[in-house]
Steps between C-alpha positions, in 0.01 A plus 500: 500500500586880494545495112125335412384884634416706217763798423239761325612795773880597465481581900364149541763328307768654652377401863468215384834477374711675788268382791521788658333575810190698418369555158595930377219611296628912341197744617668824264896562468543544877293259719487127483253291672664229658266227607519140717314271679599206820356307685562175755428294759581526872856466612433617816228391773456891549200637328637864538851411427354303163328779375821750563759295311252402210444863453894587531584201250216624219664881550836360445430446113379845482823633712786240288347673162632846689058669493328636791190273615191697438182236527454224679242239453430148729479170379353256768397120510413462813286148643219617694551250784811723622268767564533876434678605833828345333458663163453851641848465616642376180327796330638759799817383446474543131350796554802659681763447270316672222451803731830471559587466152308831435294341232108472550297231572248410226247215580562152352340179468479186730354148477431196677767251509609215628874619653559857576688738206558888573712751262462781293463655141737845498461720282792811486658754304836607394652679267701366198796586573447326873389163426831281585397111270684204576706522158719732571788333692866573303805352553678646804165520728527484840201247642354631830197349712291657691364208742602203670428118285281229722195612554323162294704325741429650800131462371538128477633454848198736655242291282660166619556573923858568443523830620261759639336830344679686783877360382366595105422843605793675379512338185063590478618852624752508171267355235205753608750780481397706178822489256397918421803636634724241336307624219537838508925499585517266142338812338723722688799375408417375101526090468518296230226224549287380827223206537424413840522160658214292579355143397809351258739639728811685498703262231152470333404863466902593440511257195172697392647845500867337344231334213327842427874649496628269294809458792651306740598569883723363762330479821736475843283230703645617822391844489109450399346545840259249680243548759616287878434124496432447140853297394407305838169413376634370161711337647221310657320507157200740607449703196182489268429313131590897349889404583505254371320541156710828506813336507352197258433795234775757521799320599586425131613881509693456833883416437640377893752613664772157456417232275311258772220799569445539083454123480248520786336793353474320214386168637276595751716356756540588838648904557634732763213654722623870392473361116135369533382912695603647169220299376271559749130664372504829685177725603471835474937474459705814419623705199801319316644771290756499230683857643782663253797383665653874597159547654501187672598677863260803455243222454617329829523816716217621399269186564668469825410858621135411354445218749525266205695188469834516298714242395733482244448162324657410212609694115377497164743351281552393148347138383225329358168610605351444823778284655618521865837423643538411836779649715 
């Protein structure tokens, strides 16, 4: 579908091409404008909670491409039967995380519509020599995440009676958690590539970045870190449509760890719970980033004393493009 847009604007082309983030449109030799746009329906039955992690997952584009957030603009569709208490408290809670991202708030646009939608369209800045694309990865990389995998499945069970807001909440306090200090560490210490994880999840958006990079990576399955409950839930086969088209689409990349989890990967047939999270469509996720390899412990130490997530997942290694072996 991607290659029936036209490719008149070099900038265009190559977004199209690398699938970055956020599209980087040059302003002069030394500021970029770095623009992107999100929004989604309710994962949450919190109004205020919606509103903070849609906000916090349409910053993370701006914050994976290594800019500062500047403008902020709503997007609502909103059905007037649900009234206008509970979108004031989707728009608060929007409205707090681009305070807290330090960029300003700039109107927007809303409609009527039949199920509720909230996000944003960012707009930052950065210079050239900041902006960290998701083509950069080398062999040797360290990969490091920045948040916990589940959330889609966690989302599934609340949507379905399984479990209750109040058990979600520290997985809803991780996804509305801005990734700007994760952000600002990868500039810190000088990385190779970054994309951050969200709807094709973490084997989907890895393959991306190995595509664009024109590499391949080797990912250790029993490091990548997963929110309480979710392999339980699996298990039980709570987990939305997203898995499973996720898995449908990118596991012709995914090489298993023994021969019996390829052939399943391949098939479509029945997988290991802590396979299927790696597939899992993630909202408002972390930073993956494709760290030098002597830098990989700076990187680690340094998110850590941010408050950010750090976990050491997996290297960049020699192969064909985009592939992922299990470990």
């Amino acid at each position: 579908m991607l290659k029936a847009l036209p490719r008149d604007s070099e900038a265009y082309a190559r977004l199209l091409d690398t699938r970055d983030d956020a599209a980087v449109i040059p302003l002069g030799d030394d500021l970029c404008l770095v623009q992107t746009v999100d929004f989604f329906t309710p994962i949450v039955d919190s109004p205020l909670w919606f509103g903070r992690i849609a906000a916090a997952n349409a910053l993370s584009d701006v914050y994976a491409m290594g800019a500062r957030p500047l403008t902020a603009m709503n997007l609502v569709a909103w059905p007037a039967e649900l009234g206008m208490e509970a979108l004031a408290e989707v728009l608060i809670g929007g409205a707090e995380k681009v305070a807290e991202a330090g960029a300003e708030p700039a109107g927007g646009h809303s409609i009527d519509d039949k199920e509720p939608k909230f996000g944003l369209a960012v707009t930052g800045v950065a210079r050239p020599d900041e902006i960290v694309y998701n083509h950069g990865a080398q062999v040797g990389d360290a990969l490091v995440l920045t948040k916990r995998l589940g959330i889609g499945v966690l989302a599934s069970a609340l949507k379905n009676g399984v479990i209750t807001e109040q058990e979600m909440m520290p997985a809803i306090e991780e996804a509305a958690a801005l990734n700007a200090a994760a952000a600002a560490v990868m500039q810190a210490v000088g990385v190779h590539a970054c994309t951050d994880v969200s709807g094709f999840g973490l084997l989907g958006h890895l393959g991306e970045l190995l595509m664009a990079s024109g590499v391949a990576a080797q990912l250790e399955v029993g490091e990548v870190p997963l929110h309480v409950g979710v392999l339980e839930l699996i298990a039980r086969q709570v987990y939305a449509g997203g898995l499973r088209a996720n898995r449908d689409y990118f596991a012709p990349r995914v090489v298993g760890r023994d021969e019996a989890e390829s052939a399943a990967l391949a098939t479509g047939g029945k997988a290991d719970p802590l396979l299927l999270a790696l597939f899992d469509p993630q909202t408002s996720g972390g930073l993956l980033i494709a760290v030098p390899g002597e830098r990989r412990e700076a990187l680690l130490e340094g998110l850590r004393g941010a408050g950010a997530g750090a976990w050491a997942i997996g290297e960049v290694v020699h192969g064909p493009a985009g592939r992922i072996a299990l470990r």
